[in-house]
ZAMARGU-4260 file (C-alpha; in steps of 0.2 Angstrom, whole numbers, plus 5000, padded with zeros to 4 digits):
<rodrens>
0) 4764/4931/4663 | 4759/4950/4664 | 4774/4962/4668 | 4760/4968/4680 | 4760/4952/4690
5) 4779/4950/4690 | 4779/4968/4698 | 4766/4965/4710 | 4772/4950/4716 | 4790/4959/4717
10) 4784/4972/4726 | 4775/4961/4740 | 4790/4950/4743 | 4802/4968/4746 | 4787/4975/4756
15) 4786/4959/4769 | 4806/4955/4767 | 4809/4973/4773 | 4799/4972/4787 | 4806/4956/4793
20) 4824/4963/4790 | 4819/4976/4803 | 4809/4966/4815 | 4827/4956/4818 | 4837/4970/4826
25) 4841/4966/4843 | 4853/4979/4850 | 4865/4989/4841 | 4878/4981/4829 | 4892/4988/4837
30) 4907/4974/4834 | 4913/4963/4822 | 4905/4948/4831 | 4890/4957/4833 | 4887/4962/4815
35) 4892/4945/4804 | 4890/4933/4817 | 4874/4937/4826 | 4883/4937/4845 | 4884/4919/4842
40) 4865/4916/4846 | 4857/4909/4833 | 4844/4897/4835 | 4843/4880/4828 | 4827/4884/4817
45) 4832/4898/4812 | 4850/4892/4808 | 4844/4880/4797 | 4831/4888/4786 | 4845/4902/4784
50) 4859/4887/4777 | 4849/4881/4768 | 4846/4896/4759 | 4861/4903/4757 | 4867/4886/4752
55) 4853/4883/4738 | 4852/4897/4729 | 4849/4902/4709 | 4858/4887/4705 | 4845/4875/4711
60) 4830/4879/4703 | 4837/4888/4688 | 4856/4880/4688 | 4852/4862/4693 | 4835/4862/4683
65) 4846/4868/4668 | 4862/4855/4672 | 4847/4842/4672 | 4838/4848/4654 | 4857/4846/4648
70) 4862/4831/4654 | 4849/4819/4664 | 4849/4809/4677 | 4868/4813/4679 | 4862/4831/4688
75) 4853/4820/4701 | 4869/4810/4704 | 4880/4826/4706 | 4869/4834/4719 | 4866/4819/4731
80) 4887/4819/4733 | 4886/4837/4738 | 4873/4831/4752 | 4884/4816/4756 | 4900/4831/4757
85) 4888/4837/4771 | 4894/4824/4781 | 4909/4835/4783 | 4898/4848/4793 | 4894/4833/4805
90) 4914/4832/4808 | 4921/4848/4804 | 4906/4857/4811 | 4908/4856/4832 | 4926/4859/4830
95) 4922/4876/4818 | 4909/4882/4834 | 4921/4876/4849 | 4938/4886/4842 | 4926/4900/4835
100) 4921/4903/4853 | 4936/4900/4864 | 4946/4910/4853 | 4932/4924/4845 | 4935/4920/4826
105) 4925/4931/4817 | 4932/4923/4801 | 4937/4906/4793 | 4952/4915/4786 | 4957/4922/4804
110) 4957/4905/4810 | 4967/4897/4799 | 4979/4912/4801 | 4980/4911/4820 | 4980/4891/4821
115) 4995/4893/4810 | 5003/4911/4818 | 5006/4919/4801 | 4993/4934/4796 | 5000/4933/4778
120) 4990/4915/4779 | 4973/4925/4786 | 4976/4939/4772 | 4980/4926/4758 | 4967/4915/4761
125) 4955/4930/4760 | 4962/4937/4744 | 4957/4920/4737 | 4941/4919/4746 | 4936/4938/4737
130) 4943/4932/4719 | 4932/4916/4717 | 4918/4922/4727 | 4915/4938/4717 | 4911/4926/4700
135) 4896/4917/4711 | 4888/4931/4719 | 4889/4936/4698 | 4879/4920/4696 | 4866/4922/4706
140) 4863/4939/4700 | 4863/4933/4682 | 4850/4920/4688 | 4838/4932/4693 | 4841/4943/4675
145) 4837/4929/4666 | 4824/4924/4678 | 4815/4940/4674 | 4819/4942/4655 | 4814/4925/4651
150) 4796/4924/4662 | 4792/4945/4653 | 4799/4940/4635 | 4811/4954/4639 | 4799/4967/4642
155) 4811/4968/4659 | 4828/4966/4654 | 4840/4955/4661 | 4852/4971/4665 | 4837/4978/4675
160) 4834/4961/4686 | 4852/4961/4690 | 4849/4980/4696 | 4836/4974/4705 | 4844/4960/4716
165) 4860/4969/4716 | 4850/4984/4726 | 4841/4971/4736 | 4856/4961/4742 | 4865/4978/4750
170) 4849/4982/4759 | 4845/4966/4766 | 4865/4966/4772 | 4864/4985/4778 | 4848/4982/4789
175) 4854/4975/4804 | 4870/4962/4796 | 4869/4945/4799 | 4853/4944/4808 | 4841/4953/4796
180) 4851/4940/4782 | 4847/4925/4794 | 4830/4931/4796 | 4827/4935/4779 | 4833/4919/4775
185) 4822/4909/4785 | 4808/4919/4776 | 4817/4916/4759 | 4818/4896/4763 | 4803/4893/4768
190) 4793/4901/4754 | 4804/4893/4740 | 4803/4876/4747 | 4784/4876/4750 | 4781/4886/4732
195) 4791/4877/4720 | 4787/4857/4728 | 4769/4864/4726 | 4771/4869/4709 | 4781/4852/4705
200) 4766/4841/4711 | 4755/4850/4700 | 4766/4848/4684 | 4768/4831/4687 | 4747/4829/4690
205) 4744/4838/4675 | 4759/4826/4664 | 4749/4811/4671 | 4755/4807/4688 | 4773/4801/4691
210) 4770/4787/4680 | 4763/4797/4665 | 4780/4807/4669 | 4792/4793/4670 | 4784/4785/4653
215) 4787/4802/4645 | 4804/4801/4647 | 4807/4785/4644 | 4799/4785/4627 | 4802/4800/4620
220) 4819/4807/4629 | 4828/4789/4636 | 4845/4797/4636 | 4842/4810/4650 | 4837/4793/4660
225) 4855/4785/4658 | 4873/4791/4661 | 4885/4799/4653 | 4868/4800/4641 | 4872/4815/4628
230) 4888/4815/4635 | 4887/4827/4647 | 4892/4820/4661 | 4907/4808/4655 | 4915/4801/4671
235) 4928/4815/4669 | 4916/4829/4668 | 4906/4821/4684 | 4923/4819/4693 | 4927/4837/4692
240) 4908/4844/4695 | 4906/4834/4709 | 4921/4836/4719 | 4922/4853/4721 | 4903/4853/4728
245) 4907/4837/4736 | 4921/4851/4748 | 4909/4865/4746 | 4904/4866/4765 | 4922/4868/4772
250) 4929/4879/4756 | 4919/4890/4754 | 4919/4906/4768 | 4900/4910/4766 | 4896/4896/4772
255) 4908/4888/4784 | 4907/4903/4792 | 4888/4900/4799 | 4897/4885/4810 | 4901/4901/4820
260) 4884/4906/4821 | 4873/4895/4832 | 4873/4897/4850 | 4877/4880/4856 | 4880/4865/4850
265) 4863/4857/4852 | 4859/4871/4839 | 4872/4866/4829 | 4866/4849/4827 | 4848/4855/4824
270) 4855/4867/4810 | 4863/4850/4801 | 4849/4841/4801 | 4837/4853/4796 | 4848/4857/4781
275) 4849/4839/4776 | 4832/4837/4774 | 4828/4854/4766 | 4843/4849/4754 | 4833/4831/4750
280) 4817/4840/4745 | 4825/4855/4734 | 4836/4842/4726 | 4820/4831/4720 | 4812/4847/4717
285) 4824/4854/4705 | 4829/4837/4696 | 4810/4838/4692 | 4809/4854/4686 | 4823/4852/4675
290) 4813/4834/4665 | 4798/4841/4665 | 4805/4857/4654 | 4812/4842/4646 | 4797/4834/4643
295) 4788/4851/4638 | 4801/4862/4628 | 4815/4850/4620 | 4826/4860/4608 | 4828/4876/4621
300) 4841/4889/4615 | 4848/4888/4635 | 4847/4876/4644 | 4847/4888/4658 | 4831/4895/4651
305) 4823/4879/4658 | 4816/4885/4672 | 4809/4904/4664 | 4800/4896/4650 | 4792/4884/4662
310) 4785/4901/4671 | 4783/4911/4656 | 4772/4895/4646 | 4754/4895/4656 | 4757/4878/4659
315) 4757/4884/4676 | 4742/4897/4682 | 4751/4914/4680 | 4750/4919/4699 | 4759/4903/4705
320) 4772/4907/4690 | 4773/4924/4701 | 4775/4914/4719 | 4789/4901/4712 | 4797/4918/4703
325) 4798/4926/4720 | 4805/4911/4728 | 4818/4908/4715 | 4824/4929/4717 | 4822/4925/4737
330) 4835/4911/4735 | 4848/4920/4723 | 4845/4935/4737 | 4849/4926/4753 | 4865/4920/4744
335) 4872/4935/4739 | 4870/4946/4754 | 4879/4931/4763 | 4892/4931/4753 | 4891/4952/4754
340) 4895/4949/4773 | 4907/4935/4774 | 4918/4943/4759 | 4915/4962/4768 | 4920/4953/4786
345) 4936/4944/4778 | 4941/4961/4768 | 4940/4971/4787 | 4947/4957/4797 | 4960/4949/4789
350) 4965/4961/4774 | 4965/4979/4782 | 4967/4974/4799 | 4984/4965/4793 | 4988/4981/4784
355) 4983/4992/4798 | 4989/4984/4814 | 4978/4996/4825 | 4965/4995/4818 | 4949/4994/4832
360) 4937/4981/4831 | 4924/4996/4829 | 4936/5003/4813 | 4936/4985/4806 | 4917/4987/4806
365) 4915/5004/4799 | 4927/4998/4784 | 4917/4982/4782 | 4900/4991/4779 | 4910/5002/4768
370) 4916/4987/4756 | 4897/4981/4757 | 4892/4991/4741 | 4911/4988/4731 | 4910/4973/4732
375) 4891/4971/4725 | 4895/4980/4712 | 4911/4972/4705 | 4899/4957/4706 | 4884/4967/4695
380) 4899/4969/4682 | 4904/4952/4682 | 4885/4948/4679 | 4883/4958/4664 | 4895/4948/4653
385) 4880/4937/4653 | 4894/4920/4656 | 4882/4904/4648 | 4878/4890/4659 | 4876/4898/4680
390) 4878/4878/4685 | 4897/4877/4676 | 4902/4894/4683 | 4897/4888/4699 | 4904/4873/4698
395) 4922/4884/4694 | 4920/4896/4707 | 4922/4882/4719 | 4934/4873/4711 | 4947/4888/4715
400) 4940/4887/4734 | 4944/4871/4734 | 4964/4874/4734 | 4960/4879/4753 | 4955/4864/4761
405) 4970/4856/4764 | 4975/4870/4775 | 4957/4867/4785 | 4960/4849/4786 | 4977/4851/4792
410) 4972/4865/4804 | 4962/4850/4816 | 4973/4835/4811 | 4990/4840/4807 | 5004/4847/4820
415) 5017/4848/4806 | 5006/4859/4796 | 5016/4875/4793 | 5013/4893/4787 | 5023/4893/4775
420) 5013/4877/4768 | 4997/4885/4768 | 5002/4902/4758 | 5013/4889/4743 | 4995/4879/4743
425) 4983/4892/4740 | 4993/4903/4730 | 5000/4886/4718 | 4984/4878/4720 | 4974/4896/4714
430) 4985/4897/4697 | 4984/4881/4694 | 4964/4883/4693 | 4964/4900/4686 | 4976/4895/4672
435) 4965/4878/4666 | 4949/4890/4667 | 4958/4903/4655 | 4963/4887/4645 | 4952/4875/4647
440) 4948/4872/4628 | 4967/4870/4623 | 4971/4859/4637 | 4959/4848/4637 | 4970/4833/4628
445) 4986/4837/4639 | 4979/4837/4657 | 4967/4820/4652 | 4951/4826/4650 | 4951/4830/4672
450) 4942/4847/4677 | 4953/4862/4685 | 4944/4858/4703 | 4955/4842/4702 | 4972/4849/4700
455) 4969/4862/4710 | 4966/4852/4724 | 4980/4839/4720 | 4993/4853/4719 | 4987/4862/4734
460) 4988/4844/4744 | 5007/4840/4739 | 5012/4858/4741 | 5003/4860/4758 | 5013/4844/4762
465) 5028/4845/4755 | 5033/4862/4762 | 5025/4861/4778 | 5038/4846/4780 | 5052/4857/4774
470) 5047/4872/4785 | 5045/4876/4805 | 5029/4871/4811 | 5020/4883/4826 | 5019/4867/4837
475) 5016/4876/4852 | 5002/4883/4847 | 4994/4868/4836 | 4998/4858/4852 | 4987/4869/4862
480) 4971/4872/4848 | 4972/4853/4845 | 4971/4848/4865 | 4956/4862/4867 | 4947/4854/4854
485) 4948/4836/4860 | 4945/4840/4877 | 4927/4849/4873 | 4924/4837/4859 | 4925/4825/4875
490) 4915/4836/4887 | 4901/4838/4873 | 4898/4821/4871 | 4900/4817/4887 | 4885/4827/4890
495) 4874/4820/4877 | 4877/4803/4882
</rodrens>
């Protein structure tokens, strides 16, 4: 492919992105609500096209296609249990929207601090929110550097196609917040899901039809058709892959944060199912991808340069190479300037508003577009120290968020659940994964093969437990949000039956 076309086809997709971005203000974006939340009035179509892109992002069609040239079948495995983990949106979800709208969260972080009356628990839960969100916002930017390195043979660098989507991803956030993001992404989603299932038909008509496929692997690459396989995805390795994704909707901020988002719970529901079957599609999708590079290019340096070289070969006519390049940016975008927002809300609600008890909502704002840009660039830097595999550093960035869903589960099910249990299981749970990431390789024998994600979480559970029980619980108030919250979830299916 021409630097030319890749250019071209960049240039169309800021041109049209742009526009869209500033067809979605409505009003001005004068409040915290406002600004990341969208007034709480996002629609159903709209809600869903935007979670589904900000859920799939550079890890699908560059990580899971790369995840699946390394290990097989096994890639296919891991992501269906992250689509069954969306089960959890099914039951965590209406009880996200009702609290967020009786009591104007703006912020996962703020309720967890107000459900359990303690703003050290908002402000700690957003300090970790910020240190293991940073690393994926890094990936999705190293996605799209390698993305247009490997499709221009480096006649763009990888430093400049970070640049690039580094630049984008404040934009899009600055236009008009959440609503030029949610709008964008609709854009984004719907344009990678129709371009890349197009171009996957046409690799697999031109390999001989799904059965000309299928034969292909089973003759000539029979391994990546079983598990473990090569041996990348030993039960253990699986385990700690998939359970961190399995949490994904409920630990990490950026996305649980969208249960806020639609404006009833009709729209709620519509959100869900529209995501589900997004998800189904762009999982297939991206398995594919990954076996047919397999099939094509065995022997690749990367295996996260799977998806590029596919692009970059002429198997594919070089304008469509151009469409599925866009799409891929589009996703990695739509994930960072989420992120962008959620981690700029967290730093100006529950961060410097804790630190500065008057601070206005309209202060809180001004300081969160200011963190917009700090944040994006600490992620730029992260990017540049060019970390191998995106899929595994995705998989670690969750696994440090995945010390806080104890504290989310206890905020809807447990009365004893105490402040003081919360703060021990984040911060316990956070060193425990931050310390097996740093030695991870000298460990490995000692903690029994199992992945960070899983003593993470096993930590964070008994500490979140065990010192909730040894502490004073608010039971006043966990009285009061529980009660709310069974009453409407009452009303609300009262009224759909």
């Amino acid at each position: 492919m021409t630097v030319q076309l890749v250019w071209l086809g960049l240039g169309i997709y800021v041109v049209i992105s742009l526009i869209v971005a500033y067809l979605s203000r409505s009003g001005k974006q004068t409040n915290m609500t406002s600004y990341f939340l969208g007034d709480r009035k996002l629609g159903g179509f709209v809600s869903a096209l935007s979670y589904s892109a900000t859920t799939y992002s550079a890890f699908m069609l560059v990580g899971l296609a790369g995840l699946t040239y390394a290990g097989g079948v096994g890639a296919l495995g891991f992501e269906l249990i992250y689509l069954m983990g969306v089960s959890l949106v099914a039951f965590f979800g209406p009880r996200f929207w009702i609290v967020g709208k009786k009591y104007g969260y703006v912020t996962p972080s703020e309720m967890l601090g107000d459900r359990y009356q303690s703003k050290t628990v908002a402000f700690i839960v957003s300090l970790a929110s910020c240190l293991f969100l940073i690393p994926y916002s890094a990936v999705q930017l190293t996605g799209v550097g390698l993305l247009f390195s490997g499709m221009t043979n480096g006649e763009i660098s990888f430093v400049t196609g970070v640049i690039i989507a580094t630049a984008l991803a404040i934009i899009f956030s600055y236009v008009a917040g959440i609503r030029s993001v949610a709008w964008t992404d609709s854009l984004q989603a719907l344009f990678m899901i129709v371009s890349s299932t197009a171009i996957v038909m046409l690799l697999i008509y031109q390999m001989g039809g799904f059965s000309g496929f299928f034969q292909s692997l089973e003759n000539e690459h029979p391994q990546s058709l079983q598990v473990p396989g090569n041996g990348v995805f030993s039960f253990p390795a699986f385990l700690g892959m998939t359970i961190p994704w399995f949490f994904f909707a409920l630990s990490n901020p950026q996305v649980s944060q969208r249960l806020y988002m639609p404006a009833s719970m009709t729209t709620l529901r519509k959100m869900l199912i529209g995501f589900l079957v997004f998800g189904f599609i762009y999982t297939l999708v991206a398995v594919i991808w990954g076996y047919s590079a397999v099939i094509l290019y065995p022997g690749l340096e990367s295996s996260d340069l799977a998806t590029p070289t596919l692009l970059a070969s002429g198997v594919i006519p070089p304008v469509l190479s151009m469409i599925v390049m866009i799409g891929i940016m589009a996703a990695a975008i739509s994930t960072i300037d989420s992120i962008l927002l959620t981690l700029s809300s967290l730093f100006a609600r529950d961060i410097y508003g804790n630190l500065n008890k008057n601070a206005t909502d309209e202060a809180q704002l001004k300081v969160g577009k200011f963190v917009i840009p700090v944040i994006a660039i600490l992620a730029f830097l992260f990017a540049l120290l060019q970390l191998d595999l995106i899929s595994v550093l995705s998989i670690a960035s969750s696994a440090g968020l995945l010390v806080i869903v104890p504290s989310i589960i206890g905020t809807f099910f447990w009365k004893r659940g105490s402040a003081q249990g919360v703060i021990w299981s984040v911060v316990g749970g956070g060193l425990v994964v931050i310390i097996l990431e740093v030695l991870k390789y000298t460990t490995k024998f000692l903690f029994m093969g199992l992945a960070s994600g899983i003593w993470g979480i096993i930590t964070s559970t008994v500490l979140f437990v065990v010192i909730s029980l040894m502490t004073k619980a608010p039971e006043k108030k966990a009285e009061e949000f529980l009660s709310y919250v069974r009453t409407e979830l009452k009303h609300h299916i009262g009224d759909q039956s």
